[in-house]
C-alpha positions as CSV (number, residue, x, y, z in Angstrom):
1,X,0.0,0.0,0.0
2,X,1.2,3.4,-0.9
3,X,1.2,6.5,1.5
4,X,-1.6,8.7,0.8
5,X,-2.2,12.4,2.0
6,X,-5.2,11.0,3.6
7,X,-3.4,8.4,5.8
8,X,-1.5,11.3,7.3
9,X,-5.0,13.1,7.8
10,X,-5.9,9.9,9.4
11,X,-2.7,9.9,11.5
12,X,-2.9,13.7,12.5
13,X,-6.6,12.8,13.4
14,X,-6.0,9.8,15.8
15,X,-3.0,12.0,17.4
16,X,-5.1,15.4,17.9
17,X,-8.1,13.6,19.4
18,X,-6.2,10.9,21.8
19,X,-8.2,7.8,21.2
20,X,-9.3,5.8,18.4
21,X,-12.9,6.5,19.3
22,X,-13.0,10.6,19.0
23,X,-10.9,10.3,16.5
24,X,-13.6,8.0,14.7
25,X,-15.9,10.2,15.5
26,X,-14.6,13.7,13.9
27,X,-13.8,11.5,11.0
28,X,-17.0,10.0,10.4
29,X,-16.3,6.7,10.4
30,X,-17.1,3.6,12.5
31,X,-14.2,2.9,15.2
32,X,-13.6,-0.9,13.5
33,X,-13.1,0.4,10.6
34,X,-10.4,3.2,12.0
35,X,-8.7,0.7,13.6
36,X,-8.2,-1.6,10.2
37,X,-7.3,1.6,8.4
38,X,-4.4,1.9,11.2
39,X,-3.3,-1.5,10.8
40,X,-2.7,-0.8,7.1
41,X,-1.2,1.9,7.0
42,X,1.3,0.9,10.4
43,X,1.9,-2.2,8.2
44,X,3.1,0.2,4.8
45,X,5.3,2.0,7.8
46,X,7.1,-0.6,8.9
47,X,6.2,-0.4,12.5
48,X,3.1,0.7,15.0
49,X,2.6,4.4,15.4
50,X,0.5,4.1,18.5
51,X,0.5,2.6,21.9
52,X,-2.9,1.9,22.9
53,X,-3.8,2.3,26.8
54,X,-6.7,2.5,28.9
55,X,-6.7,6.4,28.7
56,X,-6.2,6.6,25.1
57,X,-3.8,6.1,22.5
58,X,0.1,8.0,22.4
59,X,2.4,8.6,19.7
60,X,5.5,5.9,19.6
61,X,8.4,7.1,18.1
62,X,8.1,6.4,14.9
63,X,4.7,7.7,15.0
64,X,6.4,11.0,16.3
65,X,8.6,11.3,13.2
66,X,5.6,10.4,11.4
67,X,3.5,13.3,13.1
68,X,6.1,15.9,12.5
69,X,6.5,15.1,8.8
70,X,2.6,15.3,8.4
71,X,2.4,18.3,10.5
72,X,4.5,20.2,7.1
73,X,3.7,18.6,4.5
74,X,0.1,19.0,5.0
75,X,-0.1,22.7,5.5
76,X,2.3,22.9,2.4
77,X,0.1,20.6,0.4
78,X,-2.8,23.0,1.7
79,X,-1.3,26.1,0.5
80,X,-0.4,24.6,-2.9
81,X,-4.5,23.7,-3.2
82,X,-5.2,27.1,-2.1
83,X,-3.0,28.9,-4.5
84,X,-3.6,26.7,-7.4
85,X,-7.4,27.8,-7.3
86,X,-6.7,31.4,-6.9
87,X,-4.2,31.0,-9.9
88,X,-7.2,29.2,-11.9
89,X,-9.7,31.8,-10.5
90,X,-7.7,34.9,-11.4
91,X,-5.4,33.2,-14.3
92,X,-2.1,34.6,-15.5
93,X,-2.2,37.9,-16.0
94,X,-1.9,39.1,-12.4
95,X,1.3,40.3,-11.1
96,X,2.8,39.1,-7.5
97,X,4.9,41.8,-6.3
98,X,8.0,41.6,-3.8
99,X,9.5,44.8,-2.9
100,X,12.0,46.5,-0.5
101,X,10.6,49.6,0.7
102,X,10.9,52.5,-1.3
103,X,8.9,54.8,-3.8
104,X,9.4,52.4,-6.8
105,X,7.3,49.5,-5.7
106,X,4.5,52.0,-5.2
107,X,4.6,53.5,-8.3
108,X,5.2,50.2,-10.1
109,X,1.7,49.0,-8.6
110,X,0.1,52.3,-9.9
111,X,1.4,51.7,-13.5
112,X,0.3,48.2,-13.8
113,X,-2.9,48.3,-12.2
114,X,-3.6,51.4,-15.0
115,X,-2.2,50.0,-18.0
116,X,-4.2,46.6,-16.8
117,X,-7.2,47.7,-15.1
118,X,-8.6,43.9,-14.7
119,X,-5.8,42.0,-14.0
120,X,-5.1,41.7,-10.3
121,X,-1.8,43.2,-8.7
122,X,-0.6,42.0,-4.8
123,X,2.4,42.8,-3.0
124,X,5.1,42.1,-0.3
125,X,7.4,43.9,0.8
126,X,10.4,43.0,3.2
127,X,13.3,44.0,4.6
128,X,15.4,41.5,3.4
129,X,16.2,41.3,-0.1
130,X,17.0,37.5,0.3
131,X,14.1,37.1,1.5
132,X,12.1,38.8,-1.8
133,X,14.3,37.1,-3.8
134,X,13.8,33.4,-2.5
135,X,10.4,34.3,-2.7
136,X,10.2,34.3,-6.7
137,X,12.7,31.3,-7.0
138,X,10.1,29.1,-4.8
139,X,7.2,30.5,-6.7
140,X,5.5,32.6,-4.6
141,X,6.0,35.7,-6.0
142,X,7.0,36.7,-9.6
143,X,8.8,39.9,-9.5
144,X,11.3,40.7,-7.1
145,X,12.2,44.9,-7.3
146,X,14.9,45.3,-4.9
147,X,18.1,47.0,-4.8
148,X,21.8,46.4,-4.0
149,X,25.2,48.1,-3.7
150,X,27.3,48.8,-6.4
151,X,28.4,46.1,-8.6
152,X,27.5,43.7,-5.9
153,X,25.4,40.7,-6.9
154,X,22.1,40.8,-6.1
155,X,20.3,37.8,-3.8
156,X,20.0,34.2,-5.7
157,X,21.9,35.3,-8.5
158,X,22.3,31.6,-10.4
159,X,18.2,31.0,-10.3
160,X,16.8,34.4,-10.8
161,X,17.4,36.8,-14.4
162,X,18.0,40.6,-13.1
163,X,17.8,43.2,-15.2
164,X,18.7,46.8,-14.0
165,X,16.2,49.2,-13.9
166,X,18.3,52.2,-13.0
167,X,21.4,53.3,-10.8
168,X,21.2,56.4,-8.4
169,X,24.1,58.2,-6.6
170,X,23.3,57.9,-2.6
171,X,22.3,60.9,-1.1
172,X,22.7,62.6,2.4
173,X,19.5,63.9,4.3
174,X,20.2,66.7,6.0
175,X,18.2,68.9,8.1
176,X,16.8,72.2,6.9
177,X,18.9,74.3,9.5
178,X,21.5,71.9,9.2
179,X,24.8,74.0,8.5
180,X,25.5,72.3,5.4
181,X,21.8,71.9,3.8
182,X,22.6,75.6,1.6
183,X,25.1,73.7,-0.2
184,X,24.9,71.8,-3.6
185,X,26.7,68.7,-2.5
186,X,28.3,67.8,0.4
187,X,31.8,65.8,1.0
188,X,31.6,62.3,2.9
189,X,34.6,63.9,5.2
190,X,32.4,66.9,6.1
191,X,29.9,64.5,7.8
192,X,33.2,62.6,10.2
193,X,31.3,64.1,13.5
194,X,27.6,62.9,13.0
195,X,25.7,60.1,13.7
196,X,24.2,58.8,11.4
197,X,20.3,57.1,10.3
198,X,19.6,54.2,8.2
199,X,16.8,51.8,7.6
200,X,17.9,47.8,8.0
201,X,18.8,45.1,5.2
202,X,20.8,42.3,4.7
203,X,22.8,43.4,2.0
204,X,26.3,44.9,2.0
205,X,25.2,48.4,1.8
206,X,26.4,48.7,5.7
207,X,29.8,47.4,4.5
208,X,30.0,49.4,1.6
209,X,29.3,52.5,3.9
210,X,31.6,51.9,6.9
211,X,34.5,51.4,3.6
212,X,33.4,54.7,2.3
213,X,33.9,56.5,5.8
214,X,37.3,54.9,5.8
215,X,37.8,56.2,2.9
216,X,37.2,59.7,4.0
217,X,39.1,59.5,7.0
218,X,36.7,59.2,9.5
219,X,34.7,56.0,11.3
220,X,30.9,56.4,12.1
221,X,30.7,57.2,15.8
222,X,27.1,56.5,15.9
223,X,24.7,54.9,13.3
224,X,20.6,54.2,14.2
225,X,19.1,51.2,12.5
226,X,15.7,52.0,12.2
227,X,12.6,52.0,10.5
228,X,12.0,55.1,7.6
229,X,9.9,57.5,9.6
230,X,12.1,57.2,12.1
231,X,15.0,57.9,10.1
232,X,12.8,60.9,8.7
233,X,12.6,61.9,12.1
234,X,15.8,61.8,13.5
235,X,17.1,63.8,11.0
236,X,14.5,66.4,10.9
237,X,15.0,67.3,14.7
238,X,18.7,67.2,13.7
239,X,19.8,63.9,15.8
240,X,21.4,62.6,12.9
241,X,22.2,62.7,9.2
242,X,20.9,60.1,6.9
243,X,21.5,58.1,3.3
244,X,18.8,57.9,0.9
245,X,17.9,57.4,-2.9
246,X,18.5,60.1,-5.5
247,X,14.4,59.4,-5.5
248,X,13.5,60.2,-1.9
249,X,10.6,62.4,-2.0
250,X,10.6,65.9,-0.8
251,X,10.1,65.8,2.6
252,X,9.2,69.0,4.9
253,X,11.8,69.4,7.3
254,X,15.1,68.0,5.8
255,X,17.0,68.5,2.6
256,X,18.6,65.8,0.3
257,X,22.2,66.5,-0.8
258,X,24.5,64.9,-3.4
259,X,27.6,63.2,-1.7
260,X,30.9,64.9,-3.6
261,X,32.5,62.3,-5.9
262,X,29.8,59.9,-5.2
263,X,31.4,57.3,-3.2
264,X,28.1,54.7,-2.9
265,X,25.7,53.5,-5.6
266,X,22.6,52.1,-5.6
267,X,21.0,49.8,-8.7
268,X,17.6,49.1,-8.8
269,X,17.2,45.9,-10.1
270,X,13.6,43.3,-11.3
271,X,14.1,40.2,-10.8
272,X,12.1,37.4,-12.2
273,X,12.2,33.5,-12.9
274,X,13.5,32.7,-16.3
275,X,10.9,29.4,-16.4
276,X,8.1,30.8,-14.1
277,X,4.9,31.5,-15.2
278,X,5.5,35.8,-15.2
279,X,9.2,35.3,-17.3
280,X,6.6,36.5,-21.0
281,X,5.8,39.5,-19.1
282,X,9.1,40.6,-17.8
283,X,9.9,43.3,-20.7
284,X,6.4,45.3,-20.0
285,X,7.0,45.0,-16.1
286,X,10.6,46.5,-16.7
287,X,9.6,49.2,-18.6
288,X,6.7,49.9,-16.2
289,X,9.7,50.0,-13.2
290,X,12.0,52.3,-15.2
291,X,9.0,54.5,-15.9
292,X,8.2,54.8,-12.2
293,X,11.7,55.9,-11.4
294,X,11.8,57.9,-13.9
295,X,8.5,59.3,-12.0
296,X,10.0,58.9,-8.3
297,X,13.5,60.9,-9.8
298,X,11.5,64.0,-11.1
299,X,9.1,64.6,-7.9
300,X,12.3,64.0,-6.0
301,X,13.9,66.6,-7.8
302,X,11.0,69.1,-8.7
303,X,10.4,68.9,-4.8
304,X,13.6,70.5,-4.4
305,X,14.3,72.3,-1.2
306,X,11.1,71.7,0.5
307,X,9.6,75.0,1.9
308,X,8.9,75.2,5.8
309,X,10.9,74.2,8.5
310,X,10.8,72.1,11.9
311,X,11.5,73.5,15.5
312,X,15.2,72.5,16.7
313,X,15.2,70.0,19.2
């Protein structure tokens, strides 16, 4: 006899209720024939999977490594079913988004969801570009728009195709009565005595940074991790300085400067599966991303100095 998802049903069943009778009972069959269905399927195991008692029925050891085995593959099995029928119900022109956060993932979801009124667009959006990334290589998601350092390589590099969608010097946010927001760009070496604001990741942007300081002379004495608003925050009271995309929107209360001889880089890059079922529709999606930085780069920049300014601390 083979092993059949509903024999682990069966299994999970007996274990969650305790005895052979409840567990009979929430399955809607008689208690014999439970107990003939165990013995088969004990038998295509090699071994029994419960001890029977007086209070009930326990889990042996194998029937433990049988249980935990169940206990994922059936959720998996589950979310496959699910999935399947929302693929059949909404079919294959809807777009599964992954994103780091940023204005681009916004204004790719605006684009699409215009040019395709009809066809469904969902999104997720992480921290971790890994984590985007292993996303579309398992499936779950077919478009990864993240960004990384440089020339570094971007996450799962020998399953995914990436294609850039456009590179941005990294800028320093400054506040509005900070002493150097009046100037057109601003050396690295100028900032040696701040601390400094950035949002998380698991790329080698923090690398590339603390090298860049180096570089300049000087090591960051402070830096906060934390989340954008805070970062927003932080430097509009003037606690810190902060990096940012050439496409950070104006913000009231801060200033976004050049850094002189651009020492960091940031590449926007889509990523897709070359055999998954979005790979026909990767050109349009690209060309929808470039479009929205093209978008995200001209409000950044027609924002200007932002008018108004926040109370020092």
């Amino acid at each position: 006899m083979d092993l059949e998802l509903r024999h682990l049903k069966t299994i999970r069943a007996i274990a969650d209720a305790g005895s052979l009778t409840r567990a009979a009972t929430a399955l809607g069959l008689a208690q014999p024939a439970l107990s003939a269905q165990l013995k088969r399927i004990e038998r295509a195991l090699g071994g029994a999977l419960f001890e029977r008692g007086r209070d009930g029925v326990r889990a042996t050891a194998l029937g433990d490594l049988v249980l935990e085995r169940a206990r994922v593959v059936l959720p998996a099995i589950c979310e496959l079913q699910e999935e399947a029928v929302r693929f059949a119900r909404e079919g294959a022109a809807g777009h599964r988004l992954g994103g780091t956060h940023g204005p681009l993932l916004g204004g790719l979801v605006d684009r699409l969801t215009r040019g395709a009124p009809g066809a469904p667009v969902t999104t997720y959006t992480s921290w971790s570009e890994r984590e985007i990334a292993a996303g579309v290589a398992a499936g779950r998601l077919d478009f990864a728009l993240v960004g990384v350092c440089g020339e570094s390589s971007p996450p799962e590099a020998g399953r995914l195709a990436w294609t850039e969608v456009a590179r941005d010097p990294v800028h320093v946010m400054l506040a509005t009565f900070h002493p150097l927001a009046g100037r057109a760009e601003v050396g690295l070496g100028e900032l040696a005595d701040e601390a400094w604001t950035d949002v998380p990741g698991d790329g080698c942007f923090g690398d590339c940074f603390a090298a860049a300081c180096v570089r300049a002379g000087f090591t960051p004495r402070c830096v906060y991790e934390t989340d954008t608003a805070s970062c927003v925050h932080l430097v509009q009271v003037g606690r810190a300085v902060g990096l940012c995309r050439a496409t950070f929107p104006a913000t009231l209360g801060l200033v976004t400067r050049p850094l002189t001889g651009t020492p960091l880089i940031w590449r926007h890059l889509l990523g897709w599966h070359p055999e998954g079922r979005a790979a026909p529709r990767a050109p349009d999606v690209l060309a929808h991303a470039r479009a929205a930085h093209a978008d995200a780069l001209a409000r950044a920049t027609a924002g200007g100095d932002t008018p108004g300014t926040l109370p020092r601390p």
